[in-house]
C-alpha positions in Angstrom: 155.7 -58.1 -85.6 158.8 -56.2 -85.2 162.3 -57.2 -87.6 163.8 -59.2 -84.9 160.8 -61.3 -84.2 160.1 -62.1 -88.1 163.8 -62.9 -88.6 163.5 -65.5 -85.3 160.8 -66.8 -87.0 162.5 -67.0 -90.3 165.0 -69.1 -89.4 163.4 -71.2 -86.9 160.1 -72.2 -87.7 159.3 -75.4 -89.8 158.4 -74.7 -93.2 155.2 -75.4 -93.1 154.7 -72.7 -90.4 156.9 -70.0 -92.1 154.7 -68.6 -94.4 152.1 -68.1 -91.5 154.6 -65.8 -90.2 155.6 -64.0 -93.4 152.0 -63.6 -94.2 151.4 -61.8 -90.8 154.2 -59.1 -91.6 153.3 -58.8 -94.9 149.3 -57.8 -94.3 150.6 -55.1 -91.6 153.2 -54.0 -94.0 151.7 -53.7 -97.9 151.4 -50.2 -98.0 154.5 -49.2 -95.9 157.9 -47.8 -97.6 159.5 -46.2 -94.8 161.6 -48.9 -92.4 163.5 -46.0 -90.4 162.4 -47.0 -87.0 164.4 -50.2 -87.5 167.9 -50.3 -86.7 170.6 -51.2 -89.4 171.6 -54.1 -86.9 167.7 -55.6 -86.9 167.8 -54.5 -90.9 170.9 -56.9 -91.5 169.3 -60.0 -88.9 166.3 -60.1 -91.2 168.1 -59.8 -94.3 170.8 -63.1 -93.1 167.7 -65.1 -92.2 165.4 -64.7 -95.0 169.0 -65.4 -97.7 170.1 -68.4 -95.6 166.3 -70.1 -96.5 165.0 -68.2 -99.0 166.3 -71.4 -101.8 164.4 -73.7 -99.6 161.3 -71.1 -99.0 161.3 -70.1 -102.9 161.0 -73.6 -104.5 157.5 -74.4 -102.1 154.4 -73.7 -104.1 152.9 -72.3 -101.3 155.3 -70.4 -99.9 156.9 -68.6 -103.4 154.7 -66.2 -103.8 154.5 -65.1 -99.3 158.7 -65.0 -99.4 158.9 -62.6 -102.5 156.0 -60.5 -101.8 158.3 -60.1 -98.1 161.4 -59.2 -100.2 159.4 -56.7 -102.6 158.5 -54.9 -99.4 161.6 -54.9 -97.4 163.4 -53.8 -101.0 162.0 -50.3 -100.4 164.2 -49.8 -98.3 167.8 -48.7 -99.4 170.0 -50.9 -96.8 167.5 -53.8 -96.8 168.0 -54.0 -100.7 171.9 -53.9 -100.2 171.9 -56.6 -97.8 169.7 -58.7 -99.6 171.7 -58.7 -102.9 173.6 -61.5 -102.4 174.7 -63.7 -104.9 172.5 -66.9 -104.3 169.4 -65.0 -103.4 169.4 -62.9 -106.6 170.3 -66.3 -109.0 167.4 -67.9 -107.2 165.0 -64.8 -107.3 166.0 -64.0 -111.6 165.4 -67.8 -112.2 161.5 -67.7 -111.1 161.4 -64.3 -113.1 161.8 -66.4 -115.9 165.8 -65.5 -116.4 168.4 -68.2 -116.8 167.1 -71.5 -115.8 164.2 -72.5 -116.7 160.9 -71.8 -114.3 158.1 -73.9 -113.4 156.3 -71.0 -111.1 152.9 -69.7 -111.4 152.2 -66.5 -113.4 151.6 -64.5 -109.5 154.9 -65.9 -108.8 156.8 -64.8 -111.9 155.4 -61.5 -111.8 155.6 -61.0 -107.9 159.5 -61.8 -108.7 160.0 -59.2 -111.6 158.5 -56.7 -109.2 161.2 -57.8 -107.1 164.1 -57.1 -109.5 162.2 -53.6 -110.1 163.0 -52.6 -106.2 165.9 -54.4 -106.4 167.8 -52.6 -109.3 166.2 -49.3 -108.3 168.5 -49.4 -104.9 171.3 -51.7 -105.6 174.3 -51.4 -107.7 174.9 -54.9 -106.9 171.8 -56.8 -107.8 172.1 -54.5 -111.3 175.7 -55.8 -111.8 174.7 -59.7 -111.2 171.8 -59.3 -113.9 173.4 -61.1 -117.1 170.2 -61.7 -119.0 169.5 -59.4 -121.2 168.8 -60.9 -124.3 166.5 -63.6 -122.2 164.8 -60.4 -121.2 164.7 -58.6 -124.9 163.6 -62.4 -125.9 160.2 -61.7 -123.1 159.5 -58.6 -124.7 159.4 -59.6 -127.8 157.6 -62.7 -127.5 154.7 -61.4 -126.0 151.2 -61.9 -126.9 148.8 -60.4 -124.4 150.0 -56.8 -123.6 146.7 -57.0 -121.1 149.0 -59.4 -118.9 150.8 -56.6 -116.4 154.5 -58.8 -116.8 155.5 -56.9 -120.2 155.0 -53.7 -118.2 157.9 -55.3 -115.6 159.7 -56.3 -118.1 160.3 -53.4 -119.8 160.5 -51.3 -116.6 163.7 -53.9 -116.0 165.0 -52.4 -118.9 164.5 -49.0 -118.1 166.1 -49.2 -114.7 169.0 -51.5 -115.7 169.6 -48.9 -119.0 169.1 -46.0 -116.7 171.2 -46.7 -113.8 174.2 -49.2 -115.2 175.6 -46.3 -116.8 179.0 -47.7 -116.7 177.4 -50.7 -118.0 176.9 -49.0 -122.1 178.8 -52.4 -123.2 176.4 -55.1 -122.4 173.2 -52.6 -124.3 175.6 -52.9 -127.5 175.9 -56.9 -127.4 172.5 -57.7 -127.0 169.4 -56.6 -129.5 167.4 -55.0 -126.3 166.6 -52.1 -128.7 165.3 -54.3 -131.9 162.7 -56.1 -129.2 161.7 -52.8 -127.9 160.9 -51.5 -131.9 159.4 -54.6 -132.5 156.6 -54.3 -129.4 156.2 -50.7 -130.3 155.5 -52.1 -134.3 153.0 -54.5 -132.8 151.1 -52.0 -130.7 150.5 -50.0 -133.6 149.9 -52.3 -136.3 147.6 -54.2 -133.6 145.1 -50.6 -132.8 143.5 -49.0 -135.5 142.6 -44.9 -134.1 142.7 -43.9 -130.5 145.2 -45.6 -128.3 143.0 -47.5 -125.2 144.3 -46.5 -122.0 146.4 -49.9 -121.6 148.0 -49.4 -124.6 149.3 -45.8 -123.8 150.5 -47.3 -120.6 152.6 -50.1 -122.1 153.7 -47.8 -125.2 154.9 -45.3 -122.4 157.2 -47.5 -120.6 158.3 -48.6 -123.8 158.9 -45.4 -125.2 160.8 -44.7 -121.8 162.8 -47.6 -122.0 163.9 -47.4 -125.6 165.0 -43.7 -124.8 167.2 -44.7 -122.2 168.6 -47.9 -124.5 169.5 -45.3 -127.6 170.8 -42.6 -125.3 173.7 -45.3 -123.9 174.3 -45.7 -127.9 173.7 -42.4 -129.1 176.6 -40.6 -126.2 178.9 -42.9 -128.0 182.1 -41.6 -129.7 181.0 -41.5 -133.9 179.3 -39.0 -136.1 176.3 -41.4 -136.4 176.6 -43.5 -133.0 173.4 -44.6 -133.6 173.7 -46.1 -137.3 171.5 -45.8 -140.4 169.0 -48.9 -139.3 168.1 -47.3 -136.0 167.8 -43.8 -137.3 165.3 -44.6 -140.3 163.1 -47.0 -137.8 163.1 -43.9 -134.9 162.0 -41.2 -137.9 159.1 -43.9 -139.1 157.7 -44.9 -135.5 158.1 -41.9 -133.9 156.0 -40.2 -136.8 153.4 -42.1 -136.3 153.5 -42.1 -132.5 153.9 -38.1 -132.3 150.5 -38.6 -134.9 148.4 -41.1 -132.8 145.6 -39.5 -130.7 144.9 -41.3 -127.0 141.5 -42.2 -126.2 142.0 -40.2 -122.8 143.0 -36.4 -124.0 144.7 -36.2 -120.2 147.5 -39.1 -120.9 148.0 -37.6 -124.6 150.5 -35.6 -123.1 152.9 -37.6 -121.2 152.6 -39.9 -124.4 153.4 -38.1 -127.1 156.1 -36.1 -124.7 158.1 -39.6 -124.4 157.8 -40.0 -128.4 159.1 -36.0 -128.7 162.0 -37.6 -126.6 162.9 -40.4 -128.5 163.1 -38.1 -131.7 165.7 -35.7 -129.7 167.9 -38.4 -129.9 167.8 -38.5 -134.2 170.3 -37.7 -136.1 169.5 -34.4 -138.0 170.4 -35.8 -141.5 167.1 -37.8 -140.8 164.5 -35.4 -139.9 163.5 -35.5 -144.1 162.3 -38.6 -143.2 159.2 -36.9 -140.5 158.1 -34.6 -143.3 158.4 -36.9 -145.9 154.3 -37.4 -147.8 152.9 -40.7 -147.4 151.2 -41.0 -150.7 148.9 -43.7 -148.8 147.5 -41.1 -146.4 144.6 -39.5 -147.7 144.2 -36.7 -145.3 147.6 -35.4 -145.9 147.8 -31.8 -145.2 147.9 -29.3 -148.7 149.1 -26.2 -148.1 146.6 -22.9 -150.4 149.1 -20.7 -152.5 150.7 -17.5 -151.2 149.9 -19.2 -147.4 153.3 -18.3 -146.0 154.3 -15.0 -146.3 157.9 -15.1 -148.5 157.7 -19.2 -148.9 156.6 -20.1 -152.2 153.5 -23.0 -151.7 155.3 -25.3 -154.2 158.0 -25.5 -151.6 155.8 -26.5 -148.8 153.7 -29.1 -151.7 156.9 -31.7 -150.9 156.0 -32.0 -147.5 154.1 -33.9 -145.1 153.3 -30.9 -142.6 150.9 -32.2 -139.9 153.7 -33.5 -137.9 154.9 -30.5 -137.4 151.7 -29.1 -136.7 151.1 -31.3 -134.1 154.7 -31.0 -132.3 153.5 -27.4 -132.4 150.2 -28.4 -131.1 151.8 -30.3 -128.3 154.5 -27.5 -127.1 151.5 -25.1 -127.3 149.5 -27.6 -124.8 152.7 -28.0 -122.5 152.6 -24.6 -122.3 149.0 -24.1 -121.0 149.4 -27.4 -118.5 153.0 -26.3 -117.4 154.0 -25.1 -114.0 157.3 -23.4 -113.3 157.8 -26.2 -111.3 157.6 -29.1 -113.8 159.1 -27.0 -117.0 161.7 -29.2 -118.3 158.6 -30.9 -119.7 158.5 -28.6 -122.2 163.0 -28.5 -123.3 162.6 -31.6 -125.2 159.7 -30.1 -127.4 161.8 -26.6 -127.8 164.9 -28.7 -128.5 163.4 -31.0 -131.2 161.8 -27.8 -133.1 164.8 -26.1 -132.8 166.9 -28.5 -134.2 164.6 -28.9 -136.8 164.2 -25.5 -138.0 168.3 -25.2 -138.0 168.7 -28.6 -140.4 165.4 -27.9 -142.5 165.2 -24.0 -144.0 161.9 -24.5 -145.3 160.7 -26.0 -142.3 162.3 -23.3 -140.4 160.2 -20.7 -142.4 157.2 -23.1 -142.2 157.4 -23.2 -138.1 158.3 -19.3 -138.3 155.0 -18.5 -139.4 153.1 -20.5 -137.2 155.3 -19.5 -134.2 155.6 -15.9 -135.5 153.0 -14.7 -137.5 153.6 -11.1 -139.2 152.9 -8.8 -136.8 149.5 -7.2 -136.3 148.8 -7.3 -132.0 150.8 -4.3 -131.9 149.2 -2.8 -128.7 149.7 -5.4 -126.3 153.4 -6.8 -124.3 154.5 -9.6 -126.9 154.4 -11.9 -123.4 150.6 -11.2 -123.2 148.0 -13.5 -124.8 147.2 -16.9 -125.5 148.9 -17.3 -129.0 152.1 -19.4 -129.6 153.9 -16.8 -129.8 153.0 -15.3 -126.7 153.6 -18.6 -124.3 157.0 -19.0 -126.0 158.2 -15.5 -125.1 156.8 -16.0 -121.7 158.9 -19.2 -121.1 161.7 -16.9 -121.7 161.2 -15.0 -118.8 161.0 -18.0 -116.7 163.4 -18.8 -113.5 164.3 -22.6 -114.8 166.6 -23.6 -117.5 164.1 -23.9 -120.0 164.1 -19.9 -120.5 167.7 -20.1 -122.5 165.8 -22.8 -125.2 162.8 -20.8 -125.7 165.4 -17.9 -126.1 167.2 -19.9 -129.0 164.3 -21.4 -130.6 162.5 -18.2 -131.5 166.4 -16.9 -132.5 166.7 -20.1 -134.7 163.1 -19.0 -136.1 164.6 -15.5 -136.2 167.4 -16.4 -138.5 169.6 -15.1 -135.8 169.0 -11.8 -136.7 169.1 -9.3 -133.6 166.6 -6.5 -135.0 164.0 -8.9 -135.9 164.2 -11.6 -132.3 163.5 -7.6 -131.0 160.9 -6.9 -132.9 158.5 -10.0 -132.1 159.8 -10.2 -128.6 160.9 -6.7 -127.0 164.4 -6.2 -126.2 163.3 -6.5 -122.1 162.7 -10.0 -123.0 165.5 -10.9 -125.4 168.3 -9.3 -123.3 168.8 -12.2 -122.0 170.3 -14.3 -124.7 171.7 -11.3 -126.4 173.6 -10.9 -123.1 174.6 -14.9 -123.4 175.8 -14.6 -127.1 178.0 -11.2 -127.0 175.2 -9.4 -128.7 174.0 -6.3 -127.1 176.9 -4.1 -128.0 176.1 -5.4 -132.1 172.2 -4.4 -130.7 173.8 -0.8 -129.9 175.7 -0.3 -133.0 173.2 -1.7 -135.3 170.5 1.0 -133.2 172.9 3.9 -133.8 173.5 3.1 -137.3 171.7 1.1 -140.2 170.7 -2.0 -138.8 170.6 -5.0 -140.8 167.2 -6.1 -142.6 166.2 -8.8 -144.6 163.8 -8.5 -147.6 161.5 -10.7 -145.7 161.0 -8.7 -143.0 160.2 -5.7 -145.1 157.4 -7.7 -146.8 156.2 -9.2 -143.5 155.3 -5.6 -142.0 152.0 -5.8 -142.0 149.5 -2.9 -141.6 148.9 -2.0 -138.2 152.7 -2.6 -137.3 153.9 0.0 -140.1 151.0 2.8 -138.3 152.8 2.6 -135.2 156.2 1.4 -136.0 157.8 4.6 -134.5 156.0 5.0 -131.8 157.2 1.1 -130.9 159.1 0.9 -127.2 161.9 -2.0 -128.4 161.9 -2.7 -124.4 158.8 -3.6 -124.4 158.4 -4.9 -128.0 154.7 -3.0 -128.3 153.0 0.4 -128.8 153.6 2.8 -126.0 151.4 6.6 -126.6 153.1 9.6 -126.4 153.1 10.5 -122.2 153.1 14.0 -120.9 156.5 15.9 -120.3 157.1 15.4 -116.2 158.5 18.6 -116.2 155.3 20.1 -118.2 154.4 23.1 -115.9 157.1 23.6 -114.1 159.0 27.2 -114.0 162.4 27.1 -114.9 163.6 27.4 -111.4 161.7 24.4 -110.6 163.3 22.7 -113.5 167.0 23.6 -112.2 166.0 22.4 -108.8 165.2 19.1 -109.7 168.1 18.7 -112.1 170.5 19.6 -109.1 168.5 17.2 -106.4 169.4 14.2 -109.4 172.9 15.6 -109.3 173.4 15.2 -105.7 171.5 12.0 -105.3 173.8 10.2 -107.8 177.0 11.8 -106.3 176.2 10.3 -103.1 175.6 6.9 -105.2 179.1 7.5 -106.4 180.7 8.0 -103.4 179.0 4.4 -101.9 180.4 3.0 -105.1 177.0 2.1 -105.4 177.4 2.9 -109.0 180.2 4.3 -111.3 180.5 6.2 -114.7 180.8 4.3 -118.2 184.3 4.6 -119.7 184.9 3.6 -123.1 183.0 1.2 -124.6 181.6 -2.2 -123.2 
């Protein structure tokens, strides 16, 4: 059954016959998202038939659920979703999803609509700007009591496409408490599971998690030193602890999970990341820290804090590392972002993090993009073609204490030229090379062993050991020697003359 012959039927078949038909389309079409062999013409028949009855279709028991299963479908498609978001149609369709009046549908129905809205505010602007029902929807989200029923995970998908694509919209997120009813279901899911997370509620904490982001990021691009305010700021620090902390049951959806919690925590203002390393003197397993530990940190520093959750952001960037593709690796900039914002605000978390990250030096031997430590897989992200290669870049100079000599030193210059070339840096790199560069007591008392054996025999390109090589010219006569000098002579004179390459005046 083609558009035409579904919208004939639409508008001319009894009632009691209608759903027949709807039924018919909709078995053929359950799985289909692509309606490009229809014409816009047969895209806009359909879509005036099925408005013009879908009031009367929509309030027959047995008909409900067959009419919005057939909008659900059709709203895959771009143009069909346009056409359909007419006024009527999309008061009718919100009211059985259990917004604005009140609905006497089943529970199929009700959900079979929100999955409506879904497709519907995915595609169209208009159907987004007719929603007025926020706080009936915060008022769902909050009120539920089952998160095994699948209409919180519509509901708060609602909110992450209405947050996410209404933009323009910031106003309506500010008059309504969308955000509180979001905290207060993410409070309830982890009061409620003791341990592991079950796999349903990882999925409902991660469109949550998702949704909230989107919610705070309206607030947060707002015009203000603290757009978000005090109350939201403490609750993100507490929650998101916990939810950076809590294992999944299934190790492979730990990582999208705690990723959308690593998010949320981007979005805090710095003068509350005390709050993450703060001790909860009710935890038992909190993590002590053996004296002298940290090279150059005294341990009674380090005694105030609550480390493990900065042992398992580590953790997780070290695991986005190894699952990573250079395809998908702006999973990995909100992790770098958060730990470098953190060791900027937080000295002694800086130090902390700069130890674990960069250890004193002992694999001497090896390129410092070669291996499997920390280290190693942060360096290598700064060679990579995507964006994410500047934020490594700055995180280990963050960790660095934006000192030139030392970023060098744990990555080779070949690897930092980058952001040395970014920041106006390389011609300080020069001068500090031909004169007395710039060290800090730590570093002295960081060089450990094996780095201090070979420390002049060090290539900074290459940021490792490199043995002495033979002369190329060992063996040759002296009229050998002068006849290779004059072949380089000629070779770049002709290089010259292409302007293929030019002398260095004056200084860069």
């Amino acid at each position: 059954m083609d558009f035409e012959e579904l919208a004939q039927s639409i508008s001319s078949l009894p009632l009691s016959e209608v759903g027949n038909a709807i039924s018919k389309f909709t078995e053929n079409s359950l799985h289909k998202f692509n309606f490009s062999t229809e014409t816009k013409e047969s895209k806009a028949t359909l879509s005036s038939a099925i408005i013009k009855r879908f009031g009367e279709l929509i309030s027959l028991p047995d008909v409900s659920f067959r009419i919005l299963q057939l909008v659900r479908i059709l709203c895959r498609d771009g143009d069909l979703a346009n056409d359909l978001s007419e006024p009527a149609l999309l008061e009718a369709l919100f009211s059985v999803a259990g917004f604005g009046a009140k609905t006497t549908a089943s529970a199929q129905t009700i959900l079979e609509a929100k999955k409506c809205c879904c497709n519907l505010f995915f595609l169209s602007n208009q159907a987004r700007k007719e929603f007025k029902w926020l706080s009936e929807l915060a008022e769902s989200i909050r009120s539920v009591e089952d998160i095994e029923q699948d209409g919180i995970i519509f509901d708060l998908r609602l909110v992450f496409l209405l947050s996410g694509l209404s933009r323009e919209d910031a106003q309506s997120f500010y008059d309504c408490p969308i955000h509180s009813a979001l905290f207060f279901l993410l409070r309830k899911l982890d009061n409620e599971c003791v341990g592991y997370f079950n796999n349903r509620y990882v999925q409902v904490s991660n469109e949550c998690l998702k949704a909230l982001f989107n919610v705070l990021s309206l607030r947060s691009a707002a015009p203000g030193k603290d757009a978000l305010g005090a109350e939201i700021n403490h609750d993100l620090a507490v929650l998101m602890k916990r939810y950076v902390m809590r294992p999944t049951a299934d190790e492979d959806k730990e990582a999208e999970f705690h990723t959308n919690a690593i998010n949320l925590l981007t979005l805090l203002h710095p003068s509350y990341y005390d709050l993450l390393f703060r001790k909860d003197l009710t935890v038992e397993n909190s993590k002590h820290i053996e004296k002298d530990v940290v090279v150059g940190l005294p341990w009674t520093c380090l005694d105030d804090f609550d480390l493990a959750p900065v042992d398992e952001i580590l953790e997780i960037l070290s695991s986005q590392c190894d699952t990573t593709t250079a395809k998908n690796h702006e999973f990995i900039r909100p992790t770098l972002v958060l730990l470098t914002n953190i060791a900027t605000f937080n000295r002694t978390i800086c130090r902390y993090i700069r130890y674990q990250v960069l250890p004193p030096l002992r694999d001497v031997h090896h390129r410092p993009e070669v291996g499997s430590s920390l280290r190693n897989k942060v360096v290598r992200l700064m060679t990579s073609v995507s964006d994410v290669s500047a934020v490594a870049a700055e995180f280990l100079f963050v960790l660095c204490n934006f000192n030139v000599d030392r970023l060098i030193k744990y990555t080779g210059f070949g690897n930092a030229a980058g952001l040395l070339s970014a920041n106006g840096l390389l011609a300080k790199y020069a001068t500090n090379r031909n004169g007395e560069s710039h060290k800090e007591e730590s570093d002295e008392n960081s060089d450990t062993e094996e780095y201090i054996a070979v420390k002049d025999k060090i290539n900074p390109v290459l940021g490792c050991y490199e043995p002495d090589r033979p002369s190329s010219t060992e063996g040759m006569s002296e009229e050998q020697k002068e006849f290779e000098a004059m072949q380089l002579v000629n070779k770049i004179d002709k290089m010259m003359r292409r302007v293929l390459t030019m002398p260095l005046i004056g200084v860069i």
